[in-house]
C-alpha positions in Angstrom: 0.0 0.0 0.0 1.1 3.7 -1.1 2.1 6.0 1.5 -0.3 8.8 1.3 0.2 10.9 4.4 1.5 14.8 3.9 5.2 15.1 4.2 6.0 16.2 8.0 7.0 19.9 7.5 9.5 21.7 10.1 10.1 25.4 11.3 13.4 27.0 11.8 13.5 29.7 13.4 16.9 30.8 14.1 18.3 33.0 16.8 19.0 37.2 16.5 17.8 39.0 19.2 15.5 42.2 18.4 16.0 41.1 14.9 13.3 37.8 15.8 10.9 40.0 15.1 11.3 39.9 11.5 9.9 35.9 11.6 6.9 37.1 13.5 5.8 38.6 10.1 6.4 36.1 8.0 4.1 33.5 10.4 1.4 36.5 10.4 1.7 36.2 6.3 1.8 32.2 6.5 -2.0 33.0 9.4 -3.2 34.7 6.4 -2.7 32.9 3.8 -4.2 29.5 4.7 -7.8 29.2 5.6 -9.0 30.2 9.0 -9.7 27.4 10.4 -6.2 25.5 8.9 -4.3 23.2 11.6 -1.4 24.1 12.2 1.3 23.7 9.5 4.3 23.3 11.0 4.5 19.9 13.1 8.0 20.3 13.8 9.2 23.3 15.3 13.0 24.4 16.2 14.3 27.7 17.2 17.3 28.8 19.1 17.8 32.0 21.0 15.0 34.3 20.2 14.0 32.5 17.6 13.4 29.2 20.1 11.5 31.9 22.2 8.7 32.5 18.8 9.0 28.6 18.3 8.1 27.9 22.1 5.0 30.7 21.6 3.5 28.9 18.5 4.3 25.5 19.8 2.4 26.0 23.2 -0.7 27.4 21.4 -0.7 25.0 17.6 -3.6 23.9 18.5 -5.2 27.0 17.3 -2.6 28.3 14.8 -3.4 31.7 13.8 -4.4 32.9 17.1 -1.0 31.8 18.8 0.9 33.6 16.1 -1.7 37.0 16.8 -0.7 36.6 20.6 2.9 36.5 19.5 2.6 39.9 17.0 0.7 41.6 20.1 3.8 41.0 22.3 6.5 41.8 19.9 4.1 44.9 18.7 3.8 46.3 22.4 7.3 45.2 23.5 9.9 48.2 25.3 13.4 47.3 26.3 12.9 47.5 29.7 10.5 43.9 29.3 14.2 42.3 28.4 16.6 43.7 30.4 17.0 46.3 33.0 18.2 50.2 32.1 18.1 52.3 35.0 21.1 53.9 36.5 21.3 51.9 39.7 21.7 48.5 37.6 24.1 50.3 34.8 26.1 51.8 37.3 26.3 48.6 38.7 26.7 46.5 36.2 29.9 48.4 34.8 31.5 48.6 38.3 31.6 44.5 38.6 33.0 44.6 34.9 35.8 47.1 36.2 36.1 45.8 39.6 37.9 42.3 39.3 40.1 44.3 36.4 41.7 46.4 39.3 41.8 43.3 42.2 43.1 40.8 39.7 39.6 38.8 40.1 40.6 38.2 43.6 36.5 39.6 44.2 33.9 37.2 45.5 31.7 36.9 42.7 33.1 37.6 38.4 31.0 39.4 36.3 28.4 37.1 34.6 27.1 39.5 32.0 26.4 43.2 30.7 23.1 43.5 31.1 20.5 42.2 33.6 18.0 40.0 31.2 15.3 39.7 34.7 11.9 41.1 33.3 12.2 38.9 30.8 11.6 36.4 32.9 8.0 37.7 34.0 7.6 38.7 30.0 8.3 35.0 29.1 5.8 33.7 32.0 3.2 35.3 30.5 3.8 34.7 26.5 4.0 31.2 27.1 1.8 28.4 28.6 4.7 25.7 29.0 1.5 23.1 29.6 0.1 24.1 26.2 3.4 22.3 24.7 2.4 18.5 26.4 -1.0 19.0 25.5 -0.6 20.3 21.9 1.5 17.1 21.4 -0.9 14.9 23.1 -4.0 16.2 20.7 -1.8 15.5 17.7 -1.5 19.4 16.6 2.4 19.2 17.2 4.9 16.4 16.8 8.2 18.0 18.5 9.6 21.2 20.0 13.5 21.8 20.0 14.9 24.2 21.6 18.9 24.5 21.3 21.4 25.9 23.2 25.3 26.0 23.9 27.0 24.1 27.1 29.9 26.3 28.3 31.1 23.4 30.2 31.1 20.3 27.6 31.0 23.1 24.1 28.3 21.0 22.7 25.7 22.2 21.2 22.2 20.5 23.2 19.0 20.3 21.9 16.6 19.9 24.0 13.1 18.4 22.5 9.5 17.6 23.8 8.2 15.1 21.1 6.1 12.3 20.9 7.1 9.4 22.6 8.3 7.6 19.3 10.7 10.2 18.3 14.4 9.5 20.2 17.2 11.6 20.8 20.4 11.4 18.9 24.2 12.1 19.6 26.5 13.6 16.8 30.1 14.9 17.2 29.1 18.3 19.5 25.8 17.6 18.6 23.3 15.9 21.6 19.5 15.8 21.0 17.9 15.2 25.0 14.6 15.1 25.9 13.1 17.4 28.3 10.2 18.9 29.4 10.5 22.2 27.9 10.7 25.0 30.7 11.2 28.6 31.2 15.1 28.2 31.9 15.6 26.0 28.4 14.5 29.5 26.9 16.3 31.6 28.8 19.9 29.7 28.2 19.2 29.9 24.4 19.2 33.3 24.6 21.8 34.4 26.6 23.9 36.4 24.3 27.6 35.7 25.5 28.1 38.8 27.6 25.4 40.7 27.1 23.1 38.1 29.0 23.8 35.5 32.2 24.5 32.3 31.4 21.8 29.5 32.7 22.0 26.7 34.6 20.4 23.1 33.3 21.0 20.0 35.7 24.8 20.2 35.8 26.1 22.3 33.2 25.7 26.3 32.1 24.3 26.8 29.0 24.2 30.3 26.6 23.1 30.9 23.2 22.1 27.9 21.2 23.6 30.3 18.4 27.4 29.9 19.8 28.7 26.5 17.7 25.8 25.6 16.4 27.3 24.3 13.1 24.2 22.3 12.1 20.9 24.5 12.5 18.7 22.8 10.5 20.2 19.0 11.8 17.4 19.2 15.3 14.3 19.3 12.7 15.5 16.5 10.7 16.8 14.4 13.4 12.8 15.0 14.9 11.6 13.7 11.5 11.0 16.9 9.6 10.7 15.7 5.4 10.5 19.5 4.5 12.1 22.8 6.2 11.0 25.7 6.0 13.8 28.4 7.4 12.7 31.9 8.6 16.2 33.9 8.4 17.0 37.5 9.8 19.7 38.5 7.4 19.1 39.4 3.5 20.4 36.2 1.1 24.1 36.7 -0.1 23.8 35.8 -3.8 26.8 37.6 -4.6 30.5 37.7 -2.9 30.2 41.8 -1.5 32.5 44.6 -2.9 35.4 45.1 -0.7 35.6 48.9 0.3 38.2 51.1 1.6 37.6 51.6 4.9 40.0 54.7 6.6 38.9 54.6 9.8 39.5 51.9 12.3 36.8 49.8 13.4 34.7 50.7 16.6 33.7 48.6 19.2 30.5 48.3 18.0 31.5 46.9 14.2 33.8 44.2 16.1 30.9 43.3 18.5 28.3 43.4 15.6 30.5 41.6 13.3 30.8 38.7 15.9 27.2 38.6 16.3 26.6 37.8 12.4 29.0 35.1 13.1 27.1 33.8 15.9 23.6 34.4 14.6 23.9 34.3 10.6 27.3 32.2 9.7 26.0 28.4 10.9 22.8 29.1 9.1 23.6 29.7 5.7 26.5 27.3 5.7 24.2 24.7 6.8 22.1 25.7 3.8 24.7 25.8 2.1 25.4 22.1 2.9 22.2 20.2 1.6 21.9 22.1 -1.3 24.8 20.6 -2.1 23.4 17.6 -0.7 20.1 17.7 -2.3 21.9 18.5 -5.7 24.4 15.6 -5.3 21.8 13.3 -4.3 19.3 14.5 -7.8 22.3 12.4 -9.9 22.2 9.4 -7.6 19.0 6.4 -9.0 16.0 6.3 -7.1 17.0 2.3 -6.6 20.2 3.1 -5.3 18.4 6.0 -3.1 15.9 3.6 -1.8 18.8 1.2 -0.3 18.5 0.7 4.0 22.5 1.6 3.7 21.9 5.0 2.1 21.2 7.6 5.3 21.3 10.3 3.1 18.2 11.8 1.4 16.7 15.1 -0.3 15.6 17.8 1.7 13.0 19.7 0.3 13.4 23.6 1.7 12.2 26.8 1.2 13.8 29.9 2.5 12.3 33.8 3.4 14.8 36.0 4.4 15.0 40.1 4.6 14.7 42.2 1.5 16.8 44.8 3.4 19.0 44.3 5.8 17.8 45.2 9.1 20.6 47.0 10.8 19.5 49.9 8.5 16.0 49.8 10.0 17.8 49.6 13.4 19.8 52.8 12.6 16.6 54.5 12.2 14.9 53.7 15.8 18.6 53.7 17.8 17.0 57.1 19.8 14.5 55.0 21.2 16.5 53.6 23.6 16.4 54.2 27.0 19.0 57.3 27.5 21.4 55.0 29.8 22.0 52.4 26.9 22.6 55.3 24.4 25.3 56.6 26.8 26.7 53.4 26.4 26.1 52.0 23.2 27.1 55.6 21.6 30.8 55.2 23.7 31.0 51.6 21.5 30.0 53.5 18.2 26.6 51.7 18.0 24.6 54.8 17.5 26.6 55.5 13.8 25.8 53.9 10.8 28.6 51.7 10.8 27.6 50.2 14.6 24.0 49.8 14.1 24.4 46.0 13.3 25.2 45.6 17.1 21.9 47.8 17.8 19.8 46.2 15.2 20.2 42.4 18.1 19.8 44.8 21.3 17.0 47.3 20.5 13.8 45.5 21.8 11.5 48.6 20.9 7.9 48.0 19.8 8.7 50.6 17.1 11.7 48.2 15.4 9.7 45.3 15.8 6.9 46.9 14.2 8.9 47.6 11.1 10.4 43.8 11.0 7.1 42.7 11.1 5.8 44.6 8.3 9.0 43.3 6.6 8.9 39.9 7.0 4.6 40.1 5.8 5.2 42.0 3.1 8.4 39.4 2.2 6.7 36.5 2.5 3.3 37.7 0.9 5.4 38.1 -2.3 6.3 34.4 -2.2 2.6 33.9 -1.4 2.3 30.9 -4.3 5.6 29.3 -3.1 4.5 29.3 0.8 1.3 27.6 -0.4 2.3 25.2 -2.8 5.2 24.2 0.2 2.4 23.4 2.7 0.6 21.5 0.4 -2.2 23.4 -0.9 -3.2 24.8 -4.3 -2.7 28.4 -4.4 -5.9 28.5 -7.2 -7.9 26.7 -4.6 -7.4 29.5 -2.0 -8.9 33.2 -2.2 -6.1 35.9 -2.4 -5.2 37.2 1.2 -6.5 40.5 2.0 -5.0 42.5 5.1 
């Protein structure tokens, strides 16, 4: 007998910071385009950083698709930076004199500095975003296979993915690479989005975990190791098609374009490399028979994937809301150079400001409305068959 099923179809939702709001527009497209009452399309979900934070928000409430992703627009839309981490002058001032105090006393202090910024009302944001019971149950009424969320163990350097699944799916263990199963909990989001630096590490059973971004070489690998057939990948950065022109740059580099430059390698560089990696797969694999394909000693097989990423990059968006921050962080990020054009990739992660994430979202609906036919077709309906989306 013929298998007839639908291919399972996985989310990736990959981390950035501020920038996460960008995918929230492309799921309000994806709400709008299928009809109303549509189950949820996306029975695999992964995300890491603050992309695990969207993918814990729609996985907790798949049982009624659109209306989880309008809950998640409505925090994103009313979001200030003082829901993510603490500005006022008692916590700055402290904050930079545990950075400068073990510098003068040769560490010999009680406690190390841990991190930049204070990431506590986040905490209460995240409590209320997410029903962490909605996860179990979505999974029990069949509206969600898995949940991964990844992040980065300071103390072992792997990178762990920690998944609530259905009992059939089983966790797996690569070079640097663990899939564990957990009952996914306000601290598994937490680690995967400590920035290193900016926010405290976290603390999982015996190990301290940051940013599932930090050596995640494989993004995409969770989804498929959880069964995903067919990916689709919700980036923050615009698609390099072409190498970029070299310019002559005077002036040395601030602060700010060494610590924005390190964040596109912690954020962007694993993903598009791992794309990167089964296209050539997928194109290698399009030469190989289907009889030889179909052998129980062939792991390998084609990964069907479709891919929305910025028209513009979003740092320029950023550089046009940077006065929104709270005055104490412009003091500070305008001493790294973040305030200047040059800086504003660094503020386009930090600047949690429901006027920014307004303008990603807009960016990321109007980027995936104009691949309206291909999101369709990839979920496995018949673009003719639905009636065009209206706003």
């Amino acid at each position: 007998m013929s298998d007839t099923r639908s291919p399972l179809i996985g989310l990736i939702m990959s981390g950035g910071g501020a920038r996460a709001a960008y995918q929230v527009g492309v799921l309000r497209a994806v709400a709008k385009m299928l009809p109303h009452n549509a189950p949820n399309p996306f029975q695999i979900i992964s995300g890491t950083s603050a992309g695990g934070i969207n993918a814990a928000s729609l996985a907790s409430g798949s049982h009624n698709f659109r209306k989880a992703v309008c809950k998640l627009e409505f925090v994103w839309k009313n979001l200030s930076v003082e829901h993510v981490y603490r500005t006022d002058l008692r916590t700055m001032i402290g904050n930079f004199f545990h950075w400068v105090g073990p510098l003068f006393t040769g560490g010999f202090g009680k406690f190390n500095p841990r991190s930049f910024l204070d990431n506590a009302p986040l905490n209460d944001l995240l409590d209320k975003l997410i029903d962490f019971n909605g996860i179990q149950s979505a999974i029990d009424g069949g509206h969600l296979r898995a949940l991964s969320i990844t992040a980065s163990g300071y103390n072992s350097g792997q990178s762990v993915s920690f998944f609530q699944a259905a009992e059939d799916i089983k966790g797996w263990n690569r070079v640097q690479r663990v899939g564990t199963r957990a009952r996914i909990e306000l601290r598994h989001l937490l680690a995967s989005a400590a920035i290193p630096f900016v926010f405290p590490a976290v603390q999982i059973n015996r190990e301290w975990f940051g940013d599932g971004s930090v050596r995640q070489v494989a993004p995409i690998s969770p989804a498929l190791h959880l069964g995903a057939e067919k990916i689709l990948v919700i980036g923050v950065s615009p698609a390099r098609e072409e190498p970029l022109e070299r310019l002559y740059a005077p002036d040395y580099p601030t602060l700010a374009q060494v610590a924005g430059h390190l964040m596109n390698s912690i954020f962007i560089d694993g993903m598009e490399v791992d794309l990167e990696r089964i296209a050539r797969v997928n194109r290698t694999l399009s030469f190989v028979p289907e009889e030889v394909k179909g052998r129980r000693d062939v792991q390998l097989r084609e990964v069907e994937m479709l891919i929305i990423s910025p028209s513009k990059p979003l740092e320029t968006i950023a550089s046009r809301h940077t006065a929104r921050f709270p005055w104490t962080m412009r003091f500070v990020l305008g001493g790294l150079g973040a305030l200047k054009r040059q800086g504003s990739v660094l503020a386009s992660y930090l600047l949690f400001h429901r006027r920014y994430a307004r303008d990603l979202i807009e960016l990321g609906y109007t980027d995936a409305m104009r691949r309206r036919g291909d999101i369709i077709r990839f979920l496995g309906y018949d673009p003719a068959a639905l009636p065009p989306t209206e706003d």
